[in-house]
N, C-alpha and C positions, 0 to 999 in steps of 0.2 A: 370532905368537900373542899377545905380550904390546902389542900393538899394536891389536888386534882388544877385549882386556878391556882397555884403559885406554879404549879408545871406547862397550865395553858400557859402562862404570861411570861414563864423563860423560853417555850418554843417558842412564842413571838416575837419577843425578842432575839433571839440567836437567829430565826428568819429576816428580820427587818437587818440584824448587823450584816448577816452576808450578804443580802442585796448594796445597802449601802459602800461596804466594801466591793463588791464588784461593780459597781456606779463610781467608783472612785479610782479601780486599777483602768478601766476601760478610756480611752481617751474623745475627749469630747470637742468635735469639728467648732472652728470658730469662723465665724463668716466667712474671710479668706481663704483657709482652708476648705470651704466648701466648696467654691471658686474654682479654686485649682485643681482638686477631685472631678469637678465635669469636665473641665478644658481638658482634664487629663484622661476620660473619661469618652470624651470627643473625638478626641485624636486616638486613641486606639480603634474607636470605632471605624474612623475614617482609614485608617492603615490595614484592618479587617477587610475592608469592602476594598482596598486596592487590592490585595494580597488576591482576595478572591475573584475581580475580575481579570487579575496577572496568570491567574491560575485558570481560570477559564479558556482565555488565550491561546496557553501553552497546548492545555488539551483540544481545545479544534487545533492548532499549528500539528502535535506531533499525528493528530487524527489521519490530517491533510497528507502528512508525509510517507503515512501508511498505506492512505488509498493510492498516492502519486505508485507508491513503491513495488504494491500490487499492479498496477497497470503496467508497470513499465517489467517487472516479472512474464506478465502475462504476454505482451509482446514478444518479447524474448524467447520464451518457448513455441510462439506462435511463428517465430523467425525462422526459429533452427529448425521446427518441422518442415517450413517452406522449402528451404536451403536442402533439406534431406530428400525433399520431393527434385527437388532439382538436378541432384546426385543420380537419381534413380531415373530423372527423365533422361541426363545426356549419357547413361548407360544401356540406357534402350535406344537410343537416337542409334546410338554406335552400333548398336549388335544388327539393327534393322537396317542402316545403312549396311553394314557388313555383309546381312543376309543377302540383301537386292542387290549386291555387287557380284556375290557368288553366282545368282541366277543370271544375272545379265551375261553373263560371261560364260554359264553353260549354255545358256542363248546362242551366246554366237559360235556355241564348238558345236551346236546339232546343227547337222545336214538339213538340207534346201529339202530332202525326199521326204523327210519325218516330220510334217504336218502337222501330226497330233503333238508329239512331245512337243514342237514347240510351241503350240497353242495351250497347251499347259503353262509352260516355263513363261509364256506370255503373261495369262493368267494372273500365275503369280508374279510376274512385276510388277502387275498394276495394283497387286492388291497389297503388295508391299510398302509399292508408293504410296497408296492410301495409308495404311500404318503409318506410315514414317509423317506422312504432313499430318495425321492426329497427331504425334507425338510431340514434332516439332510444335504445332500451334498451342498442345497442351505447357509446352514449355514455356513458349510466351506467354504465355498466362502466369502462369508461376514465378515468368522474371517481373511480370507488371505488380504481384501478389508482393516480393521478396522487395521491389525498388519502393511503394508505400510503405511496408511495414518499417523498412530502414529509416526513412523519413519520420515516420510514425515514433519512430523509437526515439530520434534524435532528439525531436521534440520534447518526448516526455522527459527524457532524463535532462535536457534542460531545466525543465520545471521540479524537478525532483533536486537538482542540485540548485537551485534560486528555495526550496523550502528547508533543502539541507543546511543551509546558510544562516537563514531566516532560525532555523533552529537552535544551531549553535549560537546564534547571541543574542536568544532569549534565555538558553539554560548558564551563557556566563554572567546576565546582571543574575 
C-alpha cells in the first residue's frame, strides 16, 4: 500500500512539474501586448473584408466583360450572316436582271404576226419584274438589317473596350 501512494504522489508530481513547465515555456500577454494583438487583430480583419469586396468587384467587372463579349460575338455573326444574305441578294438581283433582259430583247426580235409567243415572252416580263422588285425590296431590307447591326456593333465594342479598360486596372493594383 505504501508502495502504491509513493507512486500516486510521484505521478503527481511529475504531472504538476510538466504543467508548470509548460506554464513557464508558453509566453504570457501583458496588457499591452493584448492591446496590440486586437489592433492587430482588427486590421487584418479590416484588410480581409477589403480584399473581399476588391474581389467581388473584379468578378461582377470580368462577369460584365464576358456578357459585353458574348453580345458583341453574337452580333458579329449575326452581321456576316446578313452581309452573306446580301451577297446572295445582289446575285440574284444580277441573274434576274439578266434574265428580263434576255426576254425583253427576244420581245422585240418576235414578229408583229406571232401574238401568242409574244404574250408569253410578255408574261414573263412582268413576272420577272415582279421577281426582281421582291428581290430588290428583299435587299433593302437586308441593307436596313446590315446598317443597324453595324451600328449595333459599334456600340457594343465601345462598351466592351471602356470594360476592357476598366479591366486592366483593376488586375494591375
Amino acid at each position: 500500500m505504501q508502495t502504491l501512494r509513493l507512486v500516486a504522489v510521484l505521478a503527481l508530481a511529475l504531472v504538476i512539474g510538466q504543467v508548470i513547465l509548460i506554464r513557464g515555456q508558453s509566453p504570457q500577454p501583458t496588457g499591452g501586448n493584448t492591446d496590440e494583438l486586437v489592433k492587430e487583430i482588427r486590421l487584418i480583419r479590416l484588410f480581409l473584408e477589403s480584399s473581399q469586396k476588391e474581389t467581388a468587384r473584379r468578378e461582377v467587372l470580368l462577369e460584365r466583360y464576358r456578357l459585353e463579349n458574348d453580345i458583341v460575338t453574337s452580333i458579329t455573326d449575326r452581321l456576316e450572316s446578313i452581309r452573306d444574305q446580301l451577297a446572295t441578294a445582289e446575285s440574284e438581283i444580277a441573274k434576274a436582271s439578266t434574265r428580263m433582259e434576255e426576254l425583253q430583247t427576244s420581245a422585240s426580235t418576235v414578229s408583229n404576226d406571232d401574238l401568242e409567243h409574244k404574250a408569253q415572252l410578255q408574261a414573263q416580263i412582268n413576272e420577272s419584274q415582279l421577281v426582281l422588285q421582291d428581290l430588290k425590296s428583299h435587299h433593302i431590307q437586308l441593307l436596313g438589317q446590315e446598317s443597324r447591326l453595324s451600328t449595333s456593333l459599334h456600340t457594343e465594342e465601345g462598351t466592351l473596350q471602356v470594360l476592357n479598360s476598366a479591366l486592366e486596372a483593376v488586375l494591375q493594383h
